[in-house]
C-alpha positions in Angstrom: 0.0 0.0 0.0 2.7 2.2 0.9 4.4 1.7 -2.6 1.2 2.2 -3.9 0.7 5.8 -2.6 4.4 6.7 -3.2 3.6 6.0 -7.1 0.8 8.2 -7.5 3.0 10.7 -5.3 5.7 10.4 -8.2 3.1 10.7 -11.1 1.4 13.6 -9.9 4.7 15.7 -9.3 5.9 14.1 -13.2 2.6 15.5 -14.5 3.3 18.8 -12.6 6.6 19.5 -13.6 6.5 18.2 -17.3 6.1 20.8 -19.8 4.2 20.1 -23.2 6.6 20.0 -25.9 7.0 23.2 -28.6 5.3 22.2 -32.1 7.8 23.3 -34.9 8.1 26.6 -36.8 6.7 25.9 -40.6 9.6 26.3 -43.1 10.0 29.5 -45.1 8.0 29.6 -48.5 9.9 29.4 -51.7 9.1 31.8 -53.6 10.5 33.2 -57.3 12.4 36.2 -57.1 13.7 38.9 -60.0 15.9 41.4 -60.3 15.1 44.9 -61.2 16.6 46.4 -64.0 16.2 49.4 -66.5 15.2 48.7 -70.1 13.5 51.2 -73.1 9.8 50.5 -73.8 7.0 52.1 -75.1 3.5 53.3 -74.0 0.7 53.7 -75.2 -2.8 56.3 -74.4 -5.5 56.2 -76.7 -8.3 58.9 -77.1 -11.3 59.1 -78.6 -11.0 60.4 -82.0 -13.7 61.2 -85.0 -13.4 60.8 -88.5 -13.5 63.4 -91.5 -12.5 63.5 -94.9 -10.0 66.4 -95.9 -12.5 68.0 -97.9 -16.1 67.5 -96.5 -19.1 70.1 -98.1 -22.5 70.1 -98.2 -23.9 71.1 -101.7 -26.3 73.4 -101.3 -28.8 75.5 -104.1 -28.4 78.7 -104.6 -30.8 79.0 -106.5 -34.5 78.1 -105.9 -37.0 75.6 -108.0 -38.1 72.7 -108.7 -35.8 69.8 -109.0 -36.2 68.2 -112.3 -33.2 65.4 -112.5 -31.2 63.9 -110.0 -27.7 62.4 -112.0 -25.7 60.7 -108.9 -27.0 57.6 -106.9 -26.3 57.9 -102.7 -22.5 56.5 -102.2 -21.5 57.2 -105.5 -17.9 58.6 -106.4 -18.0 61.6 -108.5 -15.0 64.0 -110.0 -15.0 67.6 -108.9 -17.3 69.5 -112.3 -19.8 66.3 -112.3 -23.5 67.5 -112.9 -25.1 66.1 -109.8 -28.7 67.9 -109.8 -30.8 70.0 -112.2 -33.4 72.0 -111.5 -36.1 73.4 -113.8 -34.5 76.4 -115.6 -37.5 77.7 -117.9 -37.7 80.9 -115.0 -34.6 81.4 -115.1 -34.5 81.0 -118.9 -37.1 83.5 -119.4 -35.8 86.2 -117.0 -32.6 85.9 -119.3 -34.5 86.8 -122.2 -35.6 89.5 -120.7 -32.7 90.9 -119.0 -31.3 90.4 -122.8 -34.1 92.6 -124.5 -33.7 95.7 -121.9 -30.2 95.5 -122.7 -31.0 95.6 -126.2 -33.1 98.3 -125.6 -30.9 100.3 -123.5 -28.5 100.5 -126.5 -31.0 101.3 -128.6 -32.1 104.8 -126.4 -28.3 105.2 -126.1 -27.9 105.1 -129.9 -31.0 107.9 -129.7 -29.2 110.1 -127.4 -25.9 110.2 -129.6 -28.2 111.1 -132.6 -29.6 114.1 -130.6 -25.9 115.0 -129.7 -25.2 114.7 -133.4 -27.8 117.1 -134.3 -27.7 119.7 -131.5 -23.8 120.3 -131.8 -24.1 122.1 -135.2 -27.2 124.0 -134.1 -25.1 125.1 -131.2 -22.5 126.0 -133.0 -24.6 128.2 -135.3 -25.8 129.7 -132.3 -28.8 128.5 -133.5 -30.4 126.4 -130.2 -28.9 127.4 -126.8 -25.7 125.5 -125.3 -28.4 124.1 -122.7 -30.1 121.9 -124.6 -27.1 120.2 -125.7 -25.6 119.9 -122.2 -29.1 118.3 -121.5 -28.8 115.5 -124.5 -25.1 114.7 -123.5 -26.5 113.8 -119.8 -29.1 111.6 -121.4 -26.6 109.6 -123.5 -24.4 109.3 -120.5 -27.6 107.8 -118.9 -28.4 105.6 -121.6 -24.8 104.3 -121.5 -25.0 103.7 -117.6 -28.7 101.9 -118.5 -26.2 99.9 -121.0 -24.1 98.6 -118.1 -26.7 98.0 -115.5 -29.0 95.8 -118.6 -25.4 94.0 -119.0 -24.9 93.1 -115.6 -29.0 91.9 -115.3 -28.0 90.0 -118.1 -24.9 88.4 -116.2 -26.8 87.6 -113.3 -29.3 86.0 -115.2 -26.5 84.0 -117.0 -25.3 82.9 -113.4 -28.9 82.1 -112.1 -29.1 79.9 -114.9 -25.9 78.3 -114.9 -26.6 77.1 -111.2 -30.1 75.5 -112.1 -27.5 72.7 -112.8 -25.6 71.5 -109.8 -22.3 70.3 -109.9 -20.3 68.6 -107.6 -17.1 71.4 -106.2 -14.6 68.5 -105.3 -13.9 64.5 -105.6 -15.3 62.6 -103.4 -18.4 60.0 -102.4 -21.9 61.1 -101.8 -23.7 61.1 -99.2 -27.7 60.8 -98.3 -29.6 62.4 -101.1 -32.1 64.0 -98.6 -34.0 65.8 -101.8 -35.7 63.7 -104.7 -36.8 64.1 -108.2 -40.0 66.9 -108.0 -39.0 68.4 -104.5 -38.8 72.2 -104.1 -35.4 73.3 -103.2 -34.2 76.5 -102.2 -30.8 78.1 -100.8 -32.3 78.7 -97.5 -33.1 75.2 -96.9 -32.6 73.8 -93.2 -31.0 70.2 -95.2 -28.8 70.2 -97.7 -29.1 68.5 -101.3 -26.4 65.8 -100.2 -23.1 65.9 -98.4 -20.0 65.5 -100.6 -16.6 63.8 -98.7 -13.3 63.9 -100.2 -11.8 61.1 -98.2 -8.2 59.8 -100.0 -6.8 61.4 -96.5 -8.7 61.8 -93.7 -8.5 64.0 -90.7 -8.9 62.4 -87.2 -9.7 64.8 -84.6 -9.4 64.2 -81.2 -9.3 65.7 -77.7 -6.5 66.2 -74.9 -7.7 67.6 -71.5 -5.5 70.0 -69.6 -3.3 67.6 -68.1 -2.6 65.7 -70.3 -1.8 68.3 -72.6 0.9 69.7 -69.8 2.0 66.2 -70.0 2.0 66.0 -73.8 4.3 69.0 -73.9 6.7 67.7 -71.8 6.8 64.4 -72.8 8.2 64.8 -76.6 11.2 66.7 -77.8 11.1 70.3 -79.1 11.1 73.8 -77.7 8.0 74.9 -79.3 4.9 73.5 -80.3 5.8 73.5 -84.2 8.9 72.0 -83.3 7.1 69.1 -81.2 4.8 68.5 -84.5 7.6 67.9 -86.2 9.5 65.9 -84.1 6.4 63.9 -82.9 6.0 60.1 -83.7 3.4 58.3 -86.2 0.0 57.9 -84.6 -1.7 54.6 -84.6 -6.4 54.7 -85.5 -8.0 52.1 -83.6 -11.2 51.4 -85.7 -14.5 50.5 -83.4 -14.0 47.0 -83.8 -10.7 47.4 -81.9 -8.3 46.6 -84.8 -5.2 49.0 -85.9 -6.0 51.0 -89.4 -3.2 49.6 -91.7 -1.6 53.3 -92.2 0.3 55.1 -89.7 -0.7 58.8 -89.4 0.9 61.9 -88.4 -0.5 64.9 -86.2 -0.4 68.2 -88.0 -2.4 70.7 -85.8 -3.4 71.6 -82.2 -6.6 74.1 -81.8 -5.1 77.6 -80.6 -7.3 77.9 -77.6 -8.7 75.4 -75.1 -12.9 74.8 -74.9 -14.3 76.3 -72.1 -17.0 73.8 -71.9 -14.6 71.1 -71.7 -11.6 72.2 -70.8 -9.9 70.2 -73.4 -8.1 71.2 -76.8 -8.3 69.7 -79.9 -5.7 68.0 -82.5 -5.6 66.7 -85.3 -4.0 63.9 -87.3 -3.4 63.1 -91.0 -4.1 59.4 -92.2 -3.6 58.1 -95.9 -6.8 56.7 -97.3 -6.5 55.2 -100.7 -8.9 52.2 -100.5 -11.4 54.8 -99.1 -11.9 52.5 -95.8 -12.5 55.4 -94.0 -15.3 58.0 -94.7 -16.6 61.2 -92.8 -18.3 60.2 -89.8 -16.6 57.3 -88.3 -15.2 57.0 -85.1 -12.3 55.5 -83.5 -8.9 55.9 -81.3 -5.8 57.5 -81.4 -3.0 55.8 -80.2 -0.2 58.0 -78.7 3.1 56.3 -77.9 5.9 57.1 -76.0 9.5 56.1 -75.2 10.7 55.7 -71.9 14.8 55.3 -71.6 15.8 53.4 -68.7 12.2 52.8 -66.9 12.1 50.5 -64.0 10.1 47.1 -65.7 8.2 45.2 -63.5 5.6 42.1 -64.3 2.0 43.4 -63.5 1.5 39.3 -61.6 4.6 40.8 -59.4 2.0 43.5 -57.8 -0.8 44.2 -56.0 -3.2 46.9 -55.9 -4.8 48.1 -53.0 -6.9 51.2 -52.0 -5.6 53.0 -55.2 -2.0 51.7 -54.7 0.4 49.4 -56.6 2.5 47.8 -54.4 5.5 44.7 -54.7 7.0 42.7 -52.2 11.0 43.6 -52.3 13.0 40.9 -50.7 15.1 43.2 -47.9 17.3 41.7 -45.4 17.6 38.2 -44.2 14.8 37.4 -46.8 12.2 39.0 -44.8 9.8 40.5 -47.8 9.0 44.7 -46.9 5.4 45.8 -48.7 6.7 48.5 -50.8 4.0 50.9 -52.8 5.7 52.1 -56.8 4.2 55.2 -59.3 3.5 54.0 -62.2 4.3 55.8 -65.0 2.6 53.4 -68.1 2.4 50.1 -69.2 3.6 47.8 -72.1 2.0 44.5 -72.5 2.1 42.3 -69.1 4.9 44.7 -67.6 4.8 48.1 -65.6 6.7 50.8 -66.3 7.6 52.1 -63.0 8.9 55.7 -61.8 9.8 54.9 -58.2 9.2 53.1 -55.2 12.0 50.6 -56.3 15.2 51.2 -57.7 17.3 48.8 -60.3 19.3 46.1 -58.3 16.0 45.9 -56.1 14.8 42.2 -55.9 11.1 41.6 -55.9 8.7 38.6 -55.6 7.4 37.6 -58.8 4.3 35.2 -58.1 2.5 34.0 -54.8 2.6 37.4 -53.4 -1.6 37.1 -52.7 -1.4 35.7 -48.8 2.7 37.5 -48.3 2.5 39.4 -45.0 5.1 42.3 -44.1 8.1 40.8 -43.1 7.2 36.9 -44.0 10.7 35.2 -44.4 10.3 33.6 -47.6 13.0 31.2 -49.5 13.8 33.3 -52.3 14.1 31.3 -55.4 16.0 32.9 -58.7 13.2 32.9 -61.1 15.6 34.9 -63.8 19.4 36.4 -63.4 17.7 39.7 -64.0 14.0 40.9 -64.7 14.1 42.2 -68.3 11.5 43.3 -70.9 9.1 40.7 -72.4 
């Protein structure tokens, strides 16, 4: 009994004195690592752009009537002196005709007057009427001739009234809607136009920078003034609405002289080729601006992690311990960032499995690449 109760003595101090054993610490994660080194890429910001041929006009009469003939069909390509519309000239015919007989008739008053001159100035002469009455025919022959010029011009404008009853088209291009058919009354103060006329073997793209970037565009490309920056300035790239490139590269030519002031942007423009006539007046697209950046920072956009507005990687700092460290980004080319700082070259970052990384996690660093370069 004795050795009985000296046993459970022993057990129970054991138990007291025992202390549960320590479970052991989970191994570092391996993880790939990079470094970060400078290369030269490109970015790219796109705005929305519209389309219009170089020469885009609405044809208009100027003269009113009836339209008799229509010679064009809607979409049609037509050379600049083309009849496109005719309208009923018999009024205008007729007013020719008469603008023709006054003048006849004015030279026939004026031929009147320089036979009373011819028979007054030898009565004068002779003393025989008084100088007045010749000083009096000479101003009606200088009336008659002035009647002469004003039944010559009625006669010219009657020519040009006529001449416009036929409508011809001012440029080369493609028509447009014919919003006017055979037997309409047309007139030059018509809200519509006959049709629209494009010109479209180059187009002009317009499209829109806001103030910003506008400061940035300035600064950005090469050139002390703004001439100069045209002409130093890259090709342009048109995104058509279906998201492909436009086969031609284009060229920006002109920036507005003055901003909008409803919204705050300013306008420029750039030149595209357009020999298949793919493009016409009215489409829509994007213009793609690129721009080089010399020794940027390139990181893989799987090496970061965006929260509340920031971009952050996970740089590997001493004894491997991984430091959260938030980069500006100044573009982006394909999968990579181009980045401004926040890291410099040299800097190693953790390329992948960064979702569940804590500040200061120890991680296994594992050499995914001798250096991080540009895809």
């Amino acid at each position: 009994m004795k050795n009985l109760f000296l046993a459970i003595i022993a057990l129970s101090i054991y138990s007291c004195t025992s202390k549960p054993q320590t479970a052991a610490a989970p191994p570092a994660p391996s993880l790939p690592v990079a470094t970060i080194v400078t290369g030269t890429d490109t970015t790219y910001q796109e705005y929305p752009a519209s389309i219009e041929g170089t020469v885009n006009v609405e044809v208009r009469p100027q003269v009113s009537g009836a339209l008799d003939k229509v010679f064009v069909d809607e979409g049609a390509y037509v050379n600049a002196g083309q009849p496109l519309f005719k309208i009923n000239e018999q009024p205008y015919r007729a007013a020719l005709n008469n603008a023709i007989a006054s003048e006849h008739a004015a030279e026939g008053a004026a031929a009147n007057a320089e036979l009373e001159i011819d028979k007054l100035t030898p009565l004068v002469q002779n003393k025989v009427v008084s100088e007045y009455q010749l000083k009096t025919a000479n101003a009606a022959y200088a009336i008659a001739i002035a009647n002469i010029e004003q039944a010559k011009a009625n006669v010219s404008t009657a020519n040009i009234n006529l001449g416009y009853t036929l409508i011809k088209a001012p440029v080369n291009g493609y028509i447009g809607r014919l919003l006017k058919k055979r037997g309409s009354l047309v007139a030059p103060a018509d809200a519509d136009a006959l049709t629209q006329l494009s010109d479209v073997h180059n187009v002009h793209v317009y499209f829109s920078l806001s103030e910003n970037d506008f400061v940035n565009f300035k600064e950005q490309y090469p050139g002390e003034t703004l001439k100069d920056k045209l002409k130093r300035l890259p090709s342009v790239a048109l995104l058509l609405p279906d998201n492909t490139v436009y086969t031609k590269q284009g060229k920006i030519d002109m920036i507005d002289g003055q901003f909008d002031k409803t919204t705050g942007a300013i306008t420029l423009r750039a030149s595209f080729d357009n020999p298949q006539g793919l493009l016409r007046s009215g489409n829509t697209g994007k213009i793609r601006l690129g721009l080089q950046h010399k020794d940027a920072l390139i990181v893989p956009q799987s090496a970061t992690v965006e929260m509340q507005d920031k971009v952050f990687v996970f740089a590997v700092a001493d004894s491997n311990k991984v430091k959260k460290q938030p980069i500006t980004i100044i573009g982006k080319s394909g999968s990579n960032y181009l980045v401004k700082e926040g890291i410099k070259a040299g800097d190693e970052v953790v390329l992948s499995g960064i979702d569940h990384l804590q500040e200061g996690t120890v991680i296994h660093p594992e050499k995914a690449a001798d250096k991080l370069a540009k895809n």
